[in-house]
Backbone atoms as SQL, in Angstrom:
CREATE TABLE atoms (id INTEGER PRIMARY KEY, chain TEXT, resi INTEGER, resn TEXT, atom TEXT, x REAL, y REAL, z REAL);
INSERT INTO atoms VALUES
  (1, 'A', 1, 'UNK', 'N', -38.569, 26.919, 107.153),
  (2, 'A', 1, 'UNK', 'CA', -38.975, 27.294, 108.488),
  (3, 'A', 1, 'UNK', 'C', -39.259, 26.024, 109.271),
  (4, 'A', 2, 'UNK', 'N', -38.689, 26.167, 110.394),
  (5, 'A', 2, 'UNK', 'CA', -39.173, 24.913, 111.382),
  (6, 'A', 2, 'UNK', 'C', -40.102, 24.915, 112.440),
  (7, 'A', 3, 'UNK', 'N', -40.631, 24.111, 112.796),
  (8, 'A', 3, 'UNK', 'CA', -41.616, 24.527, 114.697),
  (9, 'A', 3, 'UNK', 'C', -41.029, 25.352, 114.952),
  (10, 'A', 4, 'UNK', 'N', -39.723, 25.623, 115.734),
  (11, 'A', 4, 'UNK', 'CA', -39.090, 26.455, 116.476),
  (12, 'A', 4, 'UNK', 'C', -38.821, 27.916, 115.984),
  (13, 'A', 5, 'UNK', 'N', -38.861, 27.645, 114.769),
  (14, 'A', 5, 'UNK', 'CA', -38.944, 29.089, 114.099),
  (15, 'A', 5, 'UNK', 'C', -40.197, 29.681, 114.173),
  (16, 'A', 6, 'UNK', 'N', -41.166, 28.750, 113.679),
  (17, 'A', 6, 'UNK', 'CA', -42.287, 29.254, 114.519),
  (18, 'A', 6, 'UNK', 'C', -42.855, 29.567, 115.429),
  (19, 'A', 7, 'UNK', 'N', -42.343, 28.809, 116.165),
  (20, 'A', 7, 'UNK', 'CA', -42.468, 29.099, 117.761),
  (21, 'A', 7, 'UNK', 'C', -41.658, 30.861, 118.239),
  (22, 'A', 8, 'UNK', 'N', -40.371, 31.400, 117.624),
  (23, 'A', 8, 'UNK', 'CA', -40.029, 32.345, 117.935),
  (24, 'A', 8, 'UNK', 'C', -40.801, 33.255, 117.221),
  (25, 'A', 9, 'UNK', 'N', -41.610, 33.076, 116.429),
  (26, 'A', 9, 'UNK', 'CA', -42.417, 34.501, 115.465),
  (27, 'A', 9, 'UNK', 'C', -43.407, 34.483, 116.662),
  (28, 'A', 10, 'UNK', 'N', -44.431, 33.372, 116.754),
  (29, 'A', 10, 'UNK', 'CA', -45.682, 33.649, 117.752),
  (30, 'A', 10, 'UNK', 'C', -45.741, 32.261, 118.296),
  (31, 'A', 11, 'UNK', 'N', -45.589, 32.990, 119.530),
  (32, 'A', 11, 'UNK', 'CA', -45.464, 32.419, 121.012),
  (33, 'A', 11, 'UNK', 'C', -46.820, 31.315, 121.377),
  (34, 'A', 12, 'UNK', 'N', -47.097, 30.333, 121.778),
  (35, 'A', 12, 'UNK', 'CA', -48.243, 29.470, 121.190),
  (36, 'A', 12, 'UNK', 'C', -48.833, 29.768, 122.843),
  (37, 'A', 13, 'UNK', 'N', -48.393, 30.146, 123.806),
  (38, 'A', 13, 'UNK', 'CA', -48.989, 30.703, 125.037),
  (39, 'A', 13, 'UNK', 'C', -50.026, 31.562, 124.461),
  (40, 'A', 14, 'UNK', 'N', -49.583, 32.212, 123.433),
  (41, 'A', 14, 'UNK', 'CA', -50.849, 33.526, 123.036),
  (42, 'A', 14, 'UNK', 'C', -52.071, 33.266, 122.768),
  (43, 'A', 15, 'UNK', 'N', -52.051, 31.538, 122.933),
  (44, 'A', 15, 'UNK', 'CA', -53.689, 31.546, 122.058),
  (45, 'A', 15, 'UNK', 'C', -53.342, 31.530, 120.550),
  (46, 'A', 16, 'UNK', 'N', -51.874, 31.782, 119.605),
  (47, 'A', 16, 'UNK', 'CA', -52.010, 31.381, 118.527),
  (48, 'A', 16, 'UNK', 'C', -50.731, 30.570, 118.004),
  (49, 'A', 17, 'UNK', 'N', -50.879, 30.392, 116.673),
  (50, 'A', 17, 'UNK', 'CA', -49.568, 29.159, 116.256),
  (51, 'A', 17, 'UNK', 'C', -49.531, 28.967, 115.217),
  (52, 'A', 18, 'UNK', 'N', -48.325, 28.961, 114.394),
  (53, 'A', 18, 'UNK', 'CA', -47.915, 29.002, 113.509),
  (54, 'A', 18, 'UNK', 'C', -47.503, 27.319, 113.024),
  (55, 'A', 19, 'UNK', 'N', -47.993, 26.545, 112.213),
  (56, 'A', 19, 'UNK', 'CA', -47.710, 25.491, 112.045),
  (57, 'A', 19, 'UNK', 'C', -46.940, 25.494, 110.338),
  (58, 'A', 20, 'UNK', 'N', -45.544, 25.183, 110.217),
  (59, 'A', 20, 'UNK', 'CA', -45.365, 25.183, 108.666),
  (60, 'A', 20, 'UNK', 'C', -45.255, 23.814, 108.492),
  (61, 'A', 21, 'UNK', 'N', -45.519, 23.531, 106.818),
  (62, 'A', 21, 'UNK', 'CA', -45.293, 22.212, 106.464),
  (63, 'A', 21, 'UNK', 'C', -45.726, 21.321, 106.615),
  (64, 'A', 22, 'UNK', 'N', -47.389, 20.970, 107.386),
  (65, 'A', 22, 'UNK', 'CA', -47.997, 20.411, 108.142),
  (66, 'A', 22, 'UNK', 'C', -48.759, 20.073, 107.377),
  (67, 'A', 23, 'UNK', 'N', -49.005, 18.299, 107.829),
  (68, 'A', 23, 'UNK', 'CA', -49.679, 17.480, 106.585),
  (69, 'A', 23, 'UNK', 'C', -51.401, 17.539, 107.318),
  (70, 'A', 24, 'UNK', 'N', -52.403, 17.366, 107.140),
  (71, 'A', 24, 'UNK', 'CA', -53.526, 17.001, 107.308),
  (72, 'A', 24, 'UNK', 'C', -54.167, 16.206, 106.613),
  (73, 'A', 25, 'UNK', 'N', -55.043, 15.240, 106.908),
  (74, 'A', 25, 'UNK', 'CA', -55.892, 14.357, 106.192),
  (75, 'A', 25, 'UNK', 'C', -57.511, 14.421, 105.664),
  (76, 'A', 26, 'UNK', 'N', -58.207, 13.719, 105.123),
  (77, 'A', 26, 'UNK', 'CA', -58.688, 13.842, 104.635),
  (78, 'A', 26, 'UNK', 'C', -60.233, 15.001, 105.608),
  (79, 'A', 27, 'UNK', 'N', -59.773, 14.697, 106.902),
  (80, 'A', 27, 'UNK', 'CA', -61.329, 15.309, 107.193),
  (81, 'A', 27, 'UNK', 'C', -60.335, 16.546, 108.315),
  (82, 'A', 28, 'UNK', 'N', -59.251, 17.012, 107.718),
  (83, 'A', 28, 'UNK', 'CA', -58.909, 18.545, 108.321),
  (84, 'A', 28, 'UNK', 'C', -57.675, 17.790, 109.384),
  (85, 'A', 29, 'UNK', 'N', -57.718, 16.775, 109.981),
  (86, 'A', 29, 'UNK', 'CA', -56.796, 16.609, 111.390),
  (87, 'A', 29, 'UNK', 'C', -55.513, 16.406, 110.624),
  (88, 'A', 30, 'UNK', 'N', -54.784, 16.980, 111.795),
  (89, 'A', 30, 'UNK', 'CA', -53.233, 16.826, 111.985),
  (90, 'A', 30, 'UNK', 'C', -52.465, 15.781, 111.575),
  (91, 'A', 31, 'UNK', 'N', -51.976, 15.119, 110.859),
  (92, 'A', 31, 'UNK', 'CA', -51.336, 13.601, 111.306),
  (93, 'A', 31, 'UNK', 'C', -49.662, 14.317, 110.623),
  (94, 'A', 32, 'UNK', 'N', -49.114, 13.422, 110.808),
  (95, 'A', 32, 'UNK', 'CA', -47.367, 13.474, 111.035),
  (96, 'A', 32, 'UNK', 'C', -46.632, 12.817, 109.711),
  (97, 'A', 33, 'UNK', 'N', -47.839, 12.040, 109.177),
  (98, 'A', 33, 'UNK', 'CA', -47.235, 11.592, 108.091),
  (99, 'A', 33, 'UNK', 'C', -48.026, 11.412, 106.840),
  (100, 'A', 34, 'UNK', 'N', -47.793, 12.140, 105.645),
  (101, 'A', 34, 'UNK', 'CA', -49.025, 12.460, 104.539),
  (102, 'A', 34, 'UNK', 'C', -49.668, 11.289, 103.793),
  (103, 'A', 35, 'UNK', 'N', -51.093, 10.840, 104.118),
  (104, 'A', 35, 'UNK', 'CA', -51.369, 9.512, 103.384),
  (105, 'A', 35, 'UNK', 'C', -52.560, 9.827, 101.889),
  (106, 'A', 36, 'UNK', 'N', -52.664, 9.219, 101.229),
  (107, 'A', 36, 'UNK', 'CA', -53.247, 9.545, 100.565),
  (108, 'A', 36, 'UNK', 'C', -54.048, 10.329, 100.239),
  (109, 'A', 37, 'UNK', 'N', -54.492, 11.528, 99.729),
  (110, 'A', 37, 'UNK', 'CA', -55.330, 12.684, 99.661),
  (111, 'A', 37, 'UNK', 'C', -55.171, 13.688, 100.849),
  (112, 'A', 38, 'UNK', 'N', -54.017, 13.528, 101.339),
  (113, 'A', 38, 'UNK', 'CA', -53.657, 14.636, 102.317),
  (114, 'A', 38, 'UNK', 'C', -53.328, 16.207, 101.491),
  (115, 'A', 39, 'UNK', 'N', -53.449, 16.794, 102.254),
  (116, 'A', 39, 'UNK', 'CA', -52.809, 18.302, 102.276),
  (117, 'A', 39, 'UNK', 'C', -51.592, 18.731, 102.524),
  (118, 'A', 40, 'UNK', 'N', -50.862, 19.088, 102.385),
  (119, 'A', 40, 'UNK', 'CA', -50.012, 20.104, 103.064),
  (120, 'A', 40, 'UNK', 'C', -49.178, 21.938, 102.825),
  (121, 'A', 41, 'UNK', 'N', -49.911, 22.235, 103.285),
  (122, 'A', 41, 'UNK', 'CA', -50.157, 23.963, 103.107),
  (123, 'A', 41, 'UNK', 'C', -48.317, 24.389, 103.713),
  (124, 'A', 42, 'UNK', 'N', -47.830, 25.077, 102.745),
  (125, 'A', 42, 'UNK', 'CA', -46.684, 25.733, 103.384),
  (126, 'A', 42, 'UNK', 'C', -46.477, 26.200, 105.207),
  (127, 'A', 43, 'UNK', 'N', -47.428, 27.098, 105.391),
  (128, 'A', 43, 'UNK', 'CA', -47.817, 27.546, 106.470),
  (129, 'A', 43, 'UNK', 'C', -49.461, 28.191, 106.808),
  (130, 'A', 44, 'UNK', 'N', -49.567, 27.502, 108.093),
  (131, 'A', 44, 'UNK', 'CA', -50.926, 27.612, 108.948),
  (132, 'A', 44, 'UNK', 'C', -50.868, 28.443, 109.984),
  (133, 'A', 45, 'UNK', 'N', -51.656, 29.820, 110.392),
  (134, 'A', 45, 'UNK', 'CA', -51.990, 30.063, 110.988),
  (135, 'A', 45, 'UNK', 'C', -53.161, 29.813, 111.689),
  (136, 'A', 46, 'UNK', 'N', -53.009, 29.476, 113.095),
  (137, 'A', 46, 'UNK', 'CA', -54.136, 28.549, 114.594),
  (138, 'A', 46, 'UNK', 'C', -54.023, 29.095, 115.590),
  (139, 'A', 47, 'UNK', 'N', -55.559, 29.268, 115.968),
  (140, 'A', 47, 'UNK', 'CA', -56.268, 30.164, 116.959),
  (141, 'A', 47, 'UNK', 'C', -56.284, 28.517, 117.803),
  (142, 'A', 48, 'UNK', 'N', -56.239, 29.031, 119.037),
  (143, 'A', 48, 'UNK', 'CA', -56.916, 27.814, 120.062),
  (144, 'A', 48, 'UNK', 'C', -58.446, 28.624, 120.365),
  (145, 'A', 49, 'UNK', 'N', -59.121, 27.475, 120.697),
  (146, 'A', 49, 'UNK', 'CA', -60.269, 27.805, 121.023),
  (147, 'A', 49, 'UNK', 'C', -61.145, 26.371, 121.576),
  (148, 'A', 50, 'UNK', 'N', -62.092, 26.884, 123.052),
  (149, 'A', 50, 'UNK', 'CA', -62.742, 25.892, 123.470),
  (150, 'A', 50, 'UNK', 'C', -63.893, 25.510, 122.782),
  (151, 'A', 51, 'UNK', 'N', -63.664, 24.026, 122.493),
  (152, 'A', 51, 'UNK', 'CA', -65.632, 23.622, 122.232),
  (153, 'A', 51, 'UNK', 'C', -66.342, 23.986, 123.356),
  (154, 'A', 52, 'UNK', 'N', -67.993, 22.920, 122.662),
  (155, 'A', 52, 'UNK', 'CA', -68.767, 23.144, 124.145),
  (156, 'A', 52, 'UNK', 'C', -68.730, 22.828, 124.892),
  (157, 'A', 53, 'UNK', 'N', -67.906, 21.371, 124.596),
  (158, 'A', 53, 'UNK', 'CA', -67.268, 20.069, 125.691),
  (159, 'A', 53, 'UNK', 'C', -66.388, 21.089, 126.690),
  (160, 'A', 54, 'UNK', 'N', -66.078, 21.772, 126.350),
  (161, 'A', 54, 'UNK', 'CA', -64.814, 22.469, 127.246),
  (162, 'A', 54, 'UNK', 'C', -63.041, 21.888, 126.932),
  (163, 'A', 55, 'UNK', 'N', -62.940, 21.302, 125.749),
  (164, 'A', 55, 'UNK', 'CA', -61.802, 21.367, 125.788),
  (165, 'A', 55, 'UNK', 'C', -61.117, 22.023, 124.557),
  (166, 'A', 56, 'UNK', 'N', -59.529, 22.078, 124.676),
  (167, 'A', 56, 'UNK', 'CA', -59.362, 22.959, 123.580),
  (168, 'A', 56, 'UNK', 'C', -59.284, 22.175, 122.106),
  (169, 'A', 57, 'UNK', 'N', -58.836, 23.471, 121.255),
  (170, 'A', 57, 'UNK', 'CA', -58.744, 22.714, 120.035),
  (171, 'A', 57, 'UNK', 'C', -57.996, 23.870, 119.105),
  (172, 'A', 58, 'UNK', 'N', -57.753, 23.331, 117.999),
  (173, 'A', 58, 'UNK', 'CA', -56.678, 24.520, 117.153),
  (174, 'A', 58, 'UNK', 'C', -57.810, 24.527, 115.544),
  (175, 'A', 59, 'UNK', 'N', -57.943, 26.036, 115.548),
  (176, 'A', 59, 'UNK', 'CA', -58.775, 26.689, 114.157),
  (177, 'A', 59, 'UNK', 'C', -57.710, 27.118, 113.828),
  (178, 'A', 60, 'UNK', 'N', -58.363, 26.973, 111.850),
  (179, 'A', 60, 'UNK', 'CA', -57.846, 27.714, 111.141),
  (180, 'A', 60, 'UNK', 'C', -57.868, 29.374, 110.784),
  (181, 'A', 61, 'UNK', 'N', -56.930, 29.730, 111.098),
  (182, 'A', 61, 'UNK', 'CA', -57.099, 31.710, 110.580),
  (183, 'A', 61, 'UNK', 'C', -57.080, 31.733, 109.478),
  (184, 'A', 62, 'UNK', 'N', -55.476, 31.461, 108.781),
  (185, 'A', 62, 'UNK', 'CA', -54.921, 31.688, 107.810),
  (186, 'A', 62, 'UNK', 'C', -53.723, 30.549, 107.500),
  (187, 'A', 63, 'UNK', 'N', -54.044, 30.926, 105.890),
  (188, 'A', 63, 'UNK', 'CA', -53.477, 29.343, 104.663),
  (189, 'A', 63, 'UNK', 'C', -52.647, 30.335, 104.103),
  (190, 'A', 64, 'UNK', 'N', -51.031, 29.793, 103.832),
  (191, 'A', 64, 'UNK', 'CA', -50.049, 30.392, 103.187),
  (192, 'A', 64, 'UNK', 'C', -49.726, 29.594, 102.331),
  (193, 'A', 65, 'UNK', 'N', -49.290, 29.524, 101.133),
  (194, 'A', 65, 'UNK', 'CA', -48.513, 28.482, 100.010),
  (195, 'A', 65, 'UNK', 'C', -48.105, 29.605, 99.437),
  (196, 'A', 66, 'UNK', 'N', -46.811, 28.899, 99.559),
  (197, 'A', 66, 'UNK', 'CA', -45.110, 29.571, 98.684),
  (198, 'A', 66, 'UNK', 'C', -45.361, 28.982, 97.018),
  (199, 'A', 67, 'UNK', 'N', -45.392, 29.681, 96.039),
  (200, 'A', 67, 'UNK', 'CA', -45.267, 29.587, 94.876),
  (201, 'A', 67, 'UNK', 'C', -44.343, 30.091, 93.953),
  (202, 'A', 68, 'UNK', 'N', -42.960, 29.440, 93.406),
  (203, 'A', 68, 'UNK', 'CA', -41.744, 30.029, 93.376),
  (204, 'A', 68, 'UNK', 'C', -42.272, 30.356, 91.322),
  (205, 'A', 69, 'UNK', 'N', -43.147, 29.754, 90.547),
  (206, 'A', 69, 'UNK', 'CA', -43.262, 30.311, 89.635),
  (207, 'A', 69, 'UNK', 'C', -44.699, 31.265, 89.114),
  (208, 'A', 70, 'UNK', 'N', -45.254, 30.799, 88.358),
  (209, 'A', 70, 'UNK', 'CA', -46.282, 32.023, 88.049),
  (210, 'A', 70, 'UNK', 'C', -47.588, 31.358, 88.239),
  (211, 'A', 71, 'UNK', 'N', -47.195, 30.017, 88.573),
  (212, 'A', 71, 'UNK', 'CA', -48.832, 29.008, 88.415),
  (213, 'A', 71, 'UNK', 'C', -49.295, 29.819, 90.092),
  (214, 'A', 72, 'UNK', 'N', -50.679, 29.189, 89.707),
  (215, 'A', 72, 'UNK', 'CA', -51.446, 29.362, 91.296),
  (216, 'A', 72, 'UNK', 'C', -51.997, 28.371, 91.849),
  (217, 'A', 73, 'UNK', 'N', -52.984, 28.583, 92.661),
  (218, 'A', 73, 'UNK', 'CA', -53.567, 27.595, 93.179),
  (219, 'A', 73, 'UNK', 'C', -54.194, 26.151, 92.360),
  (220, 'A', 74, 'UNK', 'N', -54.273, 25.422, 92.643),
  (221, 'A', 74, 'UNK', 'CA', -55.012, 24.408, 91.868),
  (222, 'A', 74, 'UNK', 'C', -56.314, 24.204, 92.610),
  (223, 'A', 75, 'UNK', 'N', -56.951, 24.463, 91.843),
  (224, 'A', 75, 'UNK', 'CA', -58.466, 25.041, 92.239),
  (225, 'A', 75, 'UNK', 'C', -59.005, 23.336, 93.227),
  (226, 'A', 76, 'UNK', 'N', -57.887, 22.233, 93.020),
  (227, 'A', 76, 'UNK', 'CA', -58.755, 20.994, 93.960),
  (228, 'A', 76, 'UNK', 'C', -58.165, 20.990, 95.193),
  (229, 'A', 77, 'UNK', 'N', -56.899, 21.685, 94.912),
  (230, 'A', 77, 'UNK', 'CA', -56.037, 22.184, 96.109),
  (231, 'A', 77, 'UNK', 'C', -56.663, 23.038, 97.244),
  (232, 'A', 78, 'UNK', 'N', -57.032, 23.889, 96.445),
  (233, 'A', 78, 'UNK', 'CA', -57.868, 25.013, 96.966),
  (234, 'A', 78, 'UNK', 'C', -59.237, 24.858, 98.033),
  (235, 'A', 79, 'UNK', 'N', -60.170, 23.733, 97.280),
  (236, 'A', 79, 'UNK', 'CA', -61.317, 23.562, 97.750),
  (237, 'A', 79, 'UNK', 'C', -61.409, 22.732, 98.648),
  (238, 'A', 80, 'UNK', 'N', -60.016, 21.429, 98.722),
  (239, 'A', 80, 'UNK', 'CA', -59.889, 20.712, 99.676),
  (240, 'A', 80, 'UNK', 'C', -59.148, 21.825, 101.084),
  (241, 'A', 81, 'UNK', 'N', -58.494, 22.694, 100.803),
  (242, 'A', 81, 'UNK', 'CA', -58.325, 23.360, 101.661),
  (243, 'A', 81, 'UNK', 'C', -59.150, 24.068, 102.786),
  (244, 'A', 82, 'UNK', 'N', -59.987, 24.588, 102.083),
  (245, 'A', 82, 'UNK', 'CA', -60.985, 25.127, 102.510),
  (246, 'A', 82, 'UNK', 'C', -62.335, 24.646, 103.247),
  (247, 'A', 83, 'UNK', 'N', -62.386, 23.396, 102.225),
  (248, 'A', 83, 'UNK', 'CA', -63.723, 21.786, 102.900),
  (249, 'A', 83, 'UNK', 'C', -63.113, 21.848, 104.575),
  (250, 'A', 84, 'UNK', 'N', -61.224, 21.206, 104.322),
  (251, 'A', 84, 'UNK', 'CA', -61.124, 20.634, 105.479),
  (252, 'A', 84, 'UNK', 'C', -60.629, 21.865, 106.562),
  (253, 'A', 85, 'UNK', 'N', -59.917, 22.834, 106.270),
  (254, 'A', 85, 'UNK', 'CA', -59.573, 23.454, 107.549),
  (255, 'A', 85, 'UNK', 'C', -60.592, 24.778, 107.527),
  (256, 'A', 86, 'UNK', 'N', -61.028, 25.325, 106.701),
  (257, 'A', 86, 'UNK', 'CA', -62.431, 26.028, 106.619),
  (258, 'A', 86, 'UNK', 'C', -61.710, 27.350, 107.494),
  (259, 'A', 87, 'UNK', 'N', -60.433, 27.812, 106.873),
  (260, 'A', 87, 'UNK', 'CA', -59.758, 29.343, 107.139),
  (261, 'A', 87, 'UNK', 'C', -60.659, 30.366, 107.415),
  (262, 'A', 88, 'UNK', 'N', -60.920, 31.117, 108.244),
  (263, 'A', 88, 'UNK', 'CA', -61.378, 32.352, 108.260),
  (264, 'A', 88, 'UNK', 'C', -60.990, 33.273, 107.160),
  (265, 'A', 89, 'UNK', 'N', -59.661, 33.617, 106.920),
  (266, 'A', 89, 'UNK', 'CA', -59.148, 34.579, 105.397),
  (267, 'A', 89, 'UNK', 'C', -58.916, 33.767, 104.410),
  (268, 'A', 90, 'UNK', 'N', -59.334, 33.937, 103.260),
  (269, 'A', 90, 'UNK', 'CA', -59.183, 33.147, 102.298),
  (270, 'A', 90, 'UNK', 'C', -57.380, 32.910, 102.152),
  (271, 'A', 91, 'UNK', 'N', -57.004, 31.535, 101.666),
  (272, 'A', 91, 'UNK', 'CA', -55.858, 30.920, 101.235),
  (273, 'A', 91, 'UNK', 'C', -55.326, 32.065, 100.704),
  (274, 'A', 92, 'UNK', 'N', -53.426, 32.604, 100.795),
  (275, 'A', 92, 'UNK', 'CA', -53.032, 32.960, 99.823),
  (276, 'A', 92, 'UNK', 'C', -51.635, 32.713, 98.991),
  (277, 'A', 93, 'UNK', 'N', -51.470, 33.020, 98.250),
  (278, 'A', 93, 'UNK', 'CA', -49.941, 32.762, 97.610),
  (279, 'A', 93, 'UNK', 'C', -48.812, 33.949, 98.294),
  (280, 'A', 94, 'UNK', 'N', -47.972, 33.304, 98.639),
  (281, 'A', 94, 'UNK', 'CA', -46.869, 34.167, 98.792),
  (282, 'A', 94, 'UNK', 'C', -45.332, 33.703, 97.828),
  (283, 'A', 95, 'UNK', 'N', -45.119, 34.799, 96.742),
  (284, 'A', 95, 'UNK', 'CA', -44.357, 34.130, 96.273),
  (285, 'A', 95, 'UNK', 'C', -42.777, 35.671, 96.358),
  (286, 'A', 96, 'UNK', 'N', -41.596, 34.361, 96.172),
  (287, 'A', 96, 'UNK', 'CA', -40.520, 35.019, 97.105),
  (288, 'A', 96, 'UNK', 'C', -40.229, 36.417, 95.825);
């Protein structure tokens, strides 16, 4: 799946967004290129939403990881997931 594929499932005007493949670092932010102890979750579902400052910003809803055999999560996988983007629905496996 690409941006644009994402972009045709949900429309990012809506207030939400589909990010796949997307690396993050150590304290939850975005970056473009994975550096040491990064993340990267198959697919992210993101709410926009204002701070108090008044400007926007992108939350986590929902954590997808594709798992093509029988293993699961790796529980450091897991907790760093959760430390840094702090999902509203818990992480899940989707396997094909």
């Amino acid at each position: 799946m690409t941006l644009r594929d994402a972009d045709s499932l949900v429309d990012p005007a809506s207030g939400y967004r589909l990010s796949p493949e997307t690396n993050f670092d150590r304290q939850g932010v975005e970056v473009r290129t994975a550096e040491s102890g990064a993340i990267r979750p198959d697919l992210v579902l993101q709410r926009q939403v204002q701070t108090p400052a008044g400007t926007l910003t992108w939350d986590t809803v929902h954590v997808w990881d594709l798992k093509t055999g029988a293993a699961g999560f790796r529980q450091s996988w897991l907790d760093a997931v959760n430390s840094r983007l702090t999902p509203i629905a818990p992480p899940e496996i989707v396997r094909p």
